[in-house]
FIZA-944937 format. One line per field, with one value per residue (C-alpha): z, x, y; residue number from 1. Coordinates in steps of 0.05 Angstrom, whole numbers, always signed. Each point is the difference from the previous one (the first is absolute). Layout:
zz: (Z	...)
xx: (X	...)
yy: (Y	...)
k: (NUM	...)
! end
This chain:
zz: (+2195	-44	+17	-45	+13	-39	-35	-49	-31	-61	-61	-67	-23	-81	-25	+5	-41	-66	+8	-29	+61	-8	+79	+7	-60	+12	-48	+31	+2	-14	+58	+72	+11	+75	+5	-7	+43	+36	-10	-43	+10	+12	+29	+44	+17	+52	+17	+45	+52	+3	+56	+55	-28	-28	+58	-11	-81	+4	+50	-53	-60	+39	+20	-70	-20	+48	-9	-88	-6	-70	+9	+9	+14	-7	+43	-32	+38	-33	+33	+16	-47	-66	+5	-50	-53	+8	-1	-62	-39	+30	-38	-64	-2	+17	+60	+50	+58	+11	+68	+17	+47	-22	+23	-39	-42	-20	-17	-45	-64	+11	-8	-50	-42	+8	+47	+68	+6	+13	+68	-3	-59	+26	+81	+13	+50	+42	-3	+58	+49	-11	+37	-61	-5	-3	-50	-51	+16	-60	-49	-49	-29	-74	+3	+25	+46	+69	-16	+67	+60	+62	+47	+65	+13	+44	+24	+67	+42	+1	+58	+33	+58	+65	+15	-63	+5	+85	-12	-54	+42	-35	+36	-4	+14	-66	-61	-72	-14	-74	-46	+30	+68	-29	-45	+67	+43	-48	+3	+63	+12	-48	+24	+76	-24	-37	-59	+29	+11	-66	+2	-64	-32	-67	-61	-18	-42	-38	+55	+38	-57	+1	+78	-7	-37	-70	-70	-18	-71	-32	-3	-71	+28	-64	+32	+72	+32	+58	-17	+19	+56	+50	-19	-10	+74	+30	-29	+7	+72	-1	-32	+63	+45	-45	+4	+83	+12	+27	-59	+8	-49	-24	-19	-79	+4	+57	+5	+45	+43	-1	+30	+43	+29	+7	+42	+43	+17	+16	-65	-31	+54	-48	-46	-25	+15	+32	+55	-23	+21	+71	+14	-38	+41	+63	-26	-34	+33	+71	+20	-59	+15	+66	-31	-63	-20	-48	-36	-71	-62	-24	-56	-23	-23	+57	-33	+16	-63	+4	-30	-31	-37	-46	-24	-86	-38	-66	-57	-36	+43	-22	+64	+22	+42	+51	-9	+19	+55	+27	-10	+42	+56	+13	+10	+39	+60	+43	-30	-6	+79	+14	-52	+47	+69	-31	-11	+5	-62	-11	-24	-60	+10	+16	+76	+13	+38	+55	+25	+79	-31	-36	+47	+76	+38	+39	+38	-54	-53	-45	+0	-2	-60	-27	+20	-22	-68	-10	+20	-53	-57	-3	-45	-24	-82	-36	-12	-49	-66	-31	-75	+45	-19	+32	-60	+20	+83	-26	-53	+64	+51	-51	-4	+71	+14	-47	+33	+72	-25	-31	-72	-23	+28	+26	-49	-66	+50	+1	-72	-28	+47	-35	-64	+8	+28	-53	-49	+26	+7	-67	-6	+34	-41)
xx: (+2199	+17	-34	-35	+47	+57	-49	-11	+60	-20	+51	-18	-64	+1	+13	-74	-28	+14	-33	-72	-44	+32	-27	-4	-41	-73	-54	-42	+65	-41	-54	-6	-55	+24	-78	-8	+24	+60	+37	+66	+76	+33	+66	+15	+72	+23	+49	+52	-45	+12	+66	-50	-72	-2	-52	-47	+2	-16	-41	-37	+3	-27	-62	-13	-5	-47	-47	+7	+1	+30	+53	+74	+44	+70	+41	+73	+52	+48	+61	-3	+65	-15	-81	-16	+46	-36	-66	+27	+27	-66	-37	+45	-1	-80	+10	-32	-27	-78	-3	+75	+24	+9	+24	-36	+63	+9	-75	+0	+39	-39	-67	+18	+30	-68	+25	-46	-74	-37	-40	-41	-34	+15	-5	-42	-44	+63	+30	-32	+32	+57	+32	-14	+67	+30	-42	+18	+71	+4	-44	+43	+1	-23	-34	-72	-5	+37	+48	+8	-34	+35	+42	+33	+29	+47	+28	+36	+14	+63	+49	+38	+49	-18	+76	+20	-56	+10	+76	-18	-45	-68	-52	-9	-66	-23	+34	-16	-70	+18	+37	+27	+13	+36	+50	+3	+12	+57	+35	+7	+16	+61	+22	-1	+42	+47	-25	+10	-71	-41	-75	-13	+32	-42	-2	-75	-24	-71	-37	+33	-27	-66	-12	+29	-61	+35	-47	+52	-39	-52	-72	+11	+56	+40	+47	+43	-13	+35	+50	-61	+15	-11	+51	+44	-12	+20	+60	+25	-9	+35	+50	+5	-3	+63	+36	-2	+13	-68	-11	+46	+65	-10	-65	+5	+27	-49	-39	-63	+52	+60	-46	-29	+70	+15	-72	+32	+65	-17	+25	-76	-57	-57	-20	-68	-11	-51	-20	+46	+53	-3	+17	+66	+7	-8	+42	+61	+0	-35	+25	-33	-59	-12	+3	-43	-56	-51	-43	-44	+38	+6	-55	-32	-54	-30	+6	+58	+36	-25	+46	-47	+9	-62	-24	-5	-46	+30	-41	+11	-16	-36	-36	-25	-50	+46	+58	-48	-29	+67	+24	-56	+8	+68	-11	-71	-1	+4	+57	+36	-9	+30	+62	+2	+8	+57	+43	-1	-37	-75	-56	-29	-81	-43	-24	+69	+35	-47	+8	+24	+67	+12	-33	+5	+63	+45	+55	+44	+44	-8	-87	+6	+35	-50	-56	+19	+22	-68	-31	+34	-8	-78	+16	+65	+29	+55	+35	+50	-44	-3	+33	+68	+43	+66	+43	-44	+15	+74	-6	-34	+53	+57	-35	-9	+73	+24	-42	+15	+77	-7	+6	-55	-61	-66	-36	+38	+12	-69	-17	+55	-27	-71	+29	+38	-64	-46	+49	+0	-85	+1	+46	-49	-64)
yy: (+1439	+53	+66	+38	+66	-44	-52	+62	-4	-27	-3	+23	-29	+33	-66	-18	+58	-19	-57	-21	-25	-75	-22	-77	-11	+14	+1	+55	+55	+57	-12	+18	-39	-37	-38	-69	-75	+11	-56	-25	+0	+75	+19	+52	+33	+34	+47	-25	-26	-77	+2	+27	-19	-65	-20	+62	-8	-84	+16	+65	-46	-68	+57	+17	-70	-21	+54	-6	-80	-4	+49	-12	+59	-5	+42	+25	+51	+35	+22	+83	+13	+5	-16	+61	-29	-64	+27	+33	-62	-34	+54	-3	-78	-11	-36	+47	-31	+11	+44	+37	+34	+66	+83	+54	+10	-68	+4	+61	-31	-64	+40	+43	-75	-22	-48	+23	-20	+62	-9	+62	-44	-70	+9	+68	-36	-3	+74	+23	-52	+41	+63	+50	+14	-65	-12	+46	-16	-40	+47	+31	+70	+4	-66	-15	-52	-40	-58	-34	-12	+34	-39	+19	+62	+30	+71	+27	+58	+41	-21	+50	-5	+42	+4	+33	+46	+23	+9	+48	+36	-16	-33	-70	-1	+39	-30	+41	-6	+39	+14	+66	-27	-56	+42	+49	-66	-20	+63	+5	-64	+5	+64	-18	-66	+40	-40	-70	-15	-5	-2	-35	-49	-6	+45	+11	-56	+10	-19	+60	+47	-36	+10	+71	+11	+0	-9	-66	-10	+24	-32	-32	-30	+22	+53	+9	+71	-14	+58	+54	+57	-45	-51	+50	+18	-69	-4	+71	-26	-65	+41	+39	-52	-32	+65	+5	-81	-7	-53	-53	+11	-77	+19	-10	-66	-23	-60	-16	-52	+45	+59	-51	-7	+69	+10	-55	+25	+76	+30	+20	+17	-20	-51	-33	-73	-51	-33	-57	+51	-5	-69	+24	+57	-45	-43	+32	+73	-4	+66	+32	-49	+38	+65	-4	+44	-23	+60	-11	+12	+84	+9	+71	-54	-18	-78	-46	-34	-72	-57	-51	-72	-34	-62	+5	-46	-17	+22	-53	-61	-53	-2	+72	-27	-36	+44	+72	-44	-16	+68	+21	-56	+19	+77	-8	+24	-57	-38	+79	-8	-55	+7	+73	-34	-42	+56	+83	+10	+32	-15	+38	-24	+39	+1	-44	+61	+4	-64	+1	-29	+68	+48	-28	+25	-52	+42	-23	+44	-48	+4	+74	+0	-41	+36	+59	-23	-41	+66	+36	-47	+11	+62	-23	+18	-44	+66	-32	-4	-57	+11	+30	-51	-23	+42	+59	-10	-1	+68	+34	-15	+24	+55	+10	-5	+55	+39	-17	+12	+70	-32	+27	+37	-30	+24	-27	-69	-6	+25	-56	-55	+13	+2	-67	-38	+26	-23	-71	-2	+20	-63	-35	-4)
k: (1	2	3	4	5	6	7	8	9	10	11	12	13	14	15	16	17	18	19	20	21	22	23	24	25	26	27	28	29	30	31	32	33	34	35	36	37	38	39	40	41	42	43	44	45	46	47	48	49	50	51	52	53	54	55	56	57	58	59	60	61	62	63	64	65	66	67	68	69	70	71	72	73	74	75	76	77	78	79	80	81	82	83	84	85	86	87	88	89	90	91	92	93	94	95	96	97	98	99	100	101	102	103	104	105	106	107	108	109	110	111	112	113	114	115	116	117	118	119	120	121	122	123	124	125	126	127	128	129	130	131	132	133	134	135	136	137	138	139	140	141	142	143	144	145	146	147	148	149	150	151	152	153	154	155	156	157	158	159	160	161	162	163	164	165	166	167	168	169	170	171	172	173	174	175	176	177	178	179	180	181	182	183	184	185	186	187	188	189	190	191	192	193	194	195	196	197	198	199	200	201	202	203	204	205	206	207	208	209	210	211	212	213	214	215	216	217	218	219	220	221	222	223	224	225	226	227	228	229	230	231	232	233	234	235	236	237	238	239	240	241	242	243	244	245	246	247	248	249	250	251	252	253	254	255	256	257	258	259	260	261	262	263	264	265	266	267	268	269	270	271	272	273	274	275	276	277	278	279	280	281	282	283	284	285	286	287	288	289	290	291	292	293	294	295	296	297	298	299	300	301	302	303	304	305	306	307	308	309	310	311	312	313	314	315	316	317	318	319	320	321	322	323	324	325	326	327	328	329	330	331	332	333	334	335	336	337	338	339	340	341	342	343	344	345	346	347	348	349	350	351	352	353	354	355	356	357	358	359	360	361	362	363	364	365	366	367	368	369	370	371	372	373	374	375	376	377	378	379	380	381	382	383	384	385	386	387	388	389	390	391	392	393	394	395	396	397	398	399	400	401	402	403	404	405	406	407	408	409	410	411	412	413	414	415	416	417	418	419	420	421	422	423	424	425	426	427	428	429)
! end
């Protein structure tokens, strides 16, 4: 299954703005009006899910039918490389499916086409099933409205290994619980290594600014202000961190699996991840498996970042009835419980999280990890907003590296950064 940490990954999605709202050929393409017989043909597409699901969808779709005699729901999966340019040429050519599978960024340039059935009009009744957050995952700044019903989520602690931590003389037993700590931590850890034991092995991403407690746009969602004081801050500190070896040298060119790696053989002493982690851990590194340390993820929030996918209903279907139904079926709460127990995801219903599943200990590493992260999704954000396009994640971490390498200052890397993504959402729309 691809997680949502690297299902975000979305390509350039520009391609659909030019377009007029084209959809699959309704009549009624300016309404929102969901009421009336649920029945008809619709199609609904998923994203990479088919290898490890097929059972649970049949099983979804074969559900649906039975309770909406007269539907037929066609299930498609698209493969996880390349799915925004298909959604894109899907978009461009009028073939959209009804119901898709959908991230908030794929979303955005699908709403703003005209392309994404608003379900504050169309589904309101249902909103408050949802963790409040999860729900206005897929609202977009600027624009009035919600354009998909919330799916699973997922999010994870930091891991840290005890090892690394004891032979640097910190204790193990109290990990960073901030910000400061953590840059302290990492100091010392590099210094007592003689630089050979990093901390970190990321450069901040937006998420990092958002949990920092960074303004990332403003309201109208017409301008980044990520380069504020604050901003500023993290990086001058990352910066530092870079300077002493306490962030990992490879650090620009990193990836979530090549960190991963580094976590594993000794060379970084943290990194974020999930409870699917630790059957890897077991598995691949059981001496780090006996000495890991699992503490929540750093935020001067108080709110963990929260990956999330939704379920879009094509504005343009000729069926809205069936196709919001069967939006709705697959994100209520019990069918979002049982797609959980099938595989470390979360549920984004409301109520969902205090089932015994997510909140009754079993001795295991594995439960605790997913207790604590059901705990912490209650109040979770989608830090990454949802116009930040892949072209903008690239401008930023350009930017990030000149800075990290004394290129330029923190400041002007941040100030150009801005600069470069407001250019490209003025591109946008």
């Amino acid at each position: 299954m691809r997680m949502p940490r690297r299902a975000l990954a979305a390509a350039v999605v520009a391609l659909v703005l030019p377009l007029s709202a084209c959809g699959s050929g309704g009549d009624d393409s300016g309404s929102t009006d969901a009421s009336g017989k649920v029945e008809g043909d619709i199609t609904f597409q998923t994203w990479n899910l088919r290898a490890n699901f097929k059972p649970y969808f049949e099983g979804l779709v074969a559900d649906f039918e039975k309770k909406y005699p007269g539907t037929n729901v066609k299930w498609v999966d698209q493969p996880a490389e390349g799915y925004a340019d298909k959604i894109s040429a899907d978009a461009a050519g009028g073939t959209l499916p009804d119901v898709v599978n959908v991230s908030p960024d794929l979303v955005a340039p699908l709403a703003k086409a005209g392309l994404a059935l608003d379900l504050d009009k169309a589904a309101a009744k249902y909103k408050e099933e949802y963790l409040p957050g999860a729900w206005a995952s897929h609202e977009i700044p600027g624009t009035e409205g919600t354009y998909a019903f919330p799916w699973y989520l997922n999010t994870g602690p930091l891991f840290y290994n005890k090892s690394l931590f004891k032979e640097a003389g910190l204790d193990a037993s109290k990990p960073p619980k901030t910000y400061d700590e953590l840059f302290d931590n990492a100091l010392e850890l590099a210094d007592k290594s003689d630089g050979k034991v990093a901390t970190l092995a990321n450069v901040p991403t937006i998420e990092d600014f958002g949990r920092y407690g960074v303004e990332l746009m403003n309201k109208e969602g017409t301008a980044f202000a990520f380069n504020d004081a604050k901003g500023v801050q993290l990086l001058s500190k990352y910066k530092e961190l870079y300077d002493a070896k306490a962030l990992d040298s490879q650090a620009l060119t990193a990836t979530p699996e090549s960190s991963g790696k580094k976590f594993l053989t000794g060379a970084v002493a943290m990194n974020p991840g999930s409870a699917l982690d630790l059957g890897n851990f077991k598995k691949q590194a059981p001496n780090l498996y006996k000495n890991i340390g699992i503490t929540d993820q750093i935020t001067s929030t108080g709110k963990v970042n929260m990956y999330v996918m939704g379920v879009m209903v094509n504005a343009q279907t000729k069926q809205k009835p069936a196709a919001v139904a069967f939006a709705h079926f697959v994100t209520d709460a019990q069918n979002q419980m049982s797609f959980a127990k099938k595989v470390a995801i979360f549920p984004s219903t409301a109520g969902s999280l205090d089932d015994p599943y997510f909140t009754e200990e079993d001795g295991t590493d594995e439960t605790r990890v997913r207790i604590a992260a059901a705990k912490s999704l209650k109040n979770a954000v989608n830090y990454t907003p949802v116009l930040f396009s892949e072209q903008m994640k690239t401008e930023l971490r350009n930017s990030v590296a000149k800075a990290l390498q004394g290129k330029v200052s923190p400041k002007e890397a941040l100030d150009n950064a801005v600069k470069a993504c407001d250019r490209l959402l003025q591109q946008q729309g």
